[in-house]
N, C-alpha and C positions, 0 to 999 in steps of 0.2 A: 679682548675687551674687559673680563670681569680683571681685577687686582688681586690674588690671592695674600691672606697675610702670613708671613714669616714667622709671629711671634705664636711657636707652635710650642711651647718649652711647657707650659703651664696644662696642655691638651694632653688628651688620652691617646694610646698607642694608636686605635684604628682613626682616630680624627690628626693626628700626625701623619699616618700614608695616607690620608686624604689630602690634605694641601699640600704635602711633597709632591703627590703626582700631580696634581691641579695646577702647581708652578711648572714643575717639567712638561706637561704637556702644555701651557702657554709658552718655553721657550724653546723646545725641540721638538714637538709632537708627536702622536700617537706612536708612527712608526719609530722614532728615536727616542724613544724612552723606554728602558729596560727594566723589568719587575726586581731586580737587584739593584738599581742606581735609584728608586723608589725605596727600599728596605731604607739605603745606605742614607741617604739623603733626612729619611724619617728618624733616623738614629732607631731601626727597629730592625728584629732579624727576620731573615725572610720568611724563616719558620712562623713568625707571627703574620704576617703578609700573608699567608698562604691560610693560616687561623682566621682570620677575618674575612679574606678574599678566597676561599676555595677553587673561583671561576680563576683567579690567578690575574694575568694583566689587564686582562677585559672586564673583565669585574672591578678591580682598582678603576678604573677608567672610566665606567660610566659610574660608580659614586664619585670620582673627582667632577667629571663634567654637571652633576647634578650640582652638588657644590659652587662650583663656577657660575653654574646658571640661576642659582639663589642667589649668590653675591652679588652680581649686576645688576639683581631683579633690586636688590636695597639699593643700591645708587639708582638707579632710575625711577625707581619710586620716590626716593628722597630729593630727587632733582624736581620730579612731575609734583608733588608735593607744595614742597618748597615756594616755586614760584608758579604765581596764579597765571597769565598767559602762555599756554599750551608751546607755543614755537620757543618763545623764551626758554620756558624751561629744560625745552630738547635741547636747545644752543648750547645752554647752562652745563648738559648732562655731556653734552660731546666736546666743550669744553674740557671739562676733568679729568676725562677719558686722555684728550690728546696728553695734557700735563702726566698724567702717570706714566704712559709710555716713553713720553720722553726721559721721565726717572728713572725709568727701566733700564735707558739706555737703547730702546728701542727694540725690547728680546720680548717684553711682556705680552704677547699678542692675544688674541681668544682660541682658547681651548676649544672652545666649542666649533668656531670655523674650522680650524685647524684639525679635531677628531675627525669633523664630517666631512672633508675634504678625501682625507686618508682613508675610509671606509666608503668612498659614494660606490655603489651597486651592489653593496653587502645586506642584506637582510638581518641586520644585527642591530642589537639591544643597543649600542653605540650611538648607531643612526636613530632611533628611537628616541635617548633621551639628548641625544640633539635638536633632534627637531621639536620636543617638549619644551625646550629652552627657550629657544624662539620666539616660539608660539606663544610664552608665558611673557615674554619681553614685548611682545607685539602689542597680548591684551593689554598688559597697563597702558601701555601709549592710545589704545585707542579705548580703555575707560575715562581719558585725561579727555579726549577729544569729543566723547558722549556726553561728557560731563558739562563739556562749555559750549554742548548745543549742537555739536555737530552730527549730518545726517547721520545715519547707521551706514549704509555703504561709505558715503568718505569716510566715516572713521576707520571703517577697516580696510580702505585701501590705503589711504597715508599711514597707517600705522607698521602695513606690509613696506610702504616704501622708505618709512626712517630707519627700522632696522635693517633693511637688506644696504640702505647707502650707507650707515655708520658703518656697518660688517664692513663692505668693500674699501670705506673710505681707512677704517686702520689697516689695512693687508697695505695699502698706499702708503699710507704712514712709513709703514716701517719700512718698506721699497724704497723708501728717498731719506729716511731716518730728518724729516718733518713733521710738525705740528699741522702745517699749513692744510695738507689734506681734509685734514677731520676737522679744523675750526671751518674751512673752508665750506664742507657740507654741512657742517652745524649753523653758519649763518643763510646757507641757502634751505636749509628745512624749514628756517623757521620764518623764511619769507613765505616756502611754499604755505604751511599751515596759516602761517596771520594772513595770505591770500582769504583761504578761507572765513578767517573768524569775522571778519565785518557782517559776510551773509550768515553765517551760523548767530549771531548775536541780533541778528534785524528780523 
């Protein structure tokens, strides 16, 4: 989901292994990404990797996933922002989404799905700031939807159900190396939500 950016040249050594691994775990994940293909990729040596990151790959990995999960949080907020009807704007947001992935080439996927998949039954700091992620992506959706009136419980059940369908709908995506997926559930979220807004609005 989140885009990492590439232009890391101008960044400091530990904010360079941060979006190296933040890429590599959006395109090969947790388990295929090496604390040395991280170094390599960062142009840093591993001896500095290990300077920053002590905890070593797990450590690289939930500052990349925090990372990731800030980034997305600016596009979603920039999208919920942006355009004043609530579904609109989710459309708007899974729009952009599908277009980068398809830049991508269809490798760009969420790190964040992607960690937590690979750790699920781990009691690890991994799972923790994935699911902080989330969470954090949920709340803007459903401050967008408090915002324009809507009950407290819908908001925070549509909010659970736009990220959990965008999540599923890019894993889709890139299964069929399609847009159609993710435009597909970005125009049906945003019938579900304007369902809503006539009674939130009356």
């Amino acid at each position: 989901m989140p885009r990492t950016s590439s232009a890391a040249a101008t960044t400091g050594t530990r904010d360079r292994i941060v979006i190296a691994a933040a890429r590599l775990l959006q395109r090969q994940g947790y388990v295929g990404t090496g604390i040395k293909q991280i170094a390599k990729d960062a142009e840093a040596t591993l001896g500095s990797v290990y300077h920053f990151f002590p905890g070593g790959k797990e450590a690289v990995a939930v500052a990349a996933i925090t990372h990731s999960g800030e980034e997305f949080a600016v596009l979603l907020r920039d999208a919920l922002t942006t355009v004043d009807a609530p579904g609109a704007a989710i459309e708007a947001c899974v729009a952009e989404l599908a277009v980068g992935l398809r830049e991508s080439g269809w490798i760009d996927g969420c790190p964040v799905t992607a960690a937590a998949l690979e750790t699920l039954g781990t009691d690890s700091e991994i799972q923790r700031v994935c699911a902080a992620a989330l969470a954090s992506w949920e709340r803007l959706v459903e401050e967008k939807l408090l915002g324009a009136g809507f009950a407290a419980r819908d908001a925070r059940e549509l909010a659970t159900t736009v990220i959990s369908a965008i999540e599923g709908a890019e894993v889709t995506a890139q299964v069929n190396r399609s847009e159609e997926p993710l435009r597909a559930v970005g125009r049906q979220l945003a019938r579900l939500v304007g369902s809503y807004e006539e009674e939130a609005g009356g």
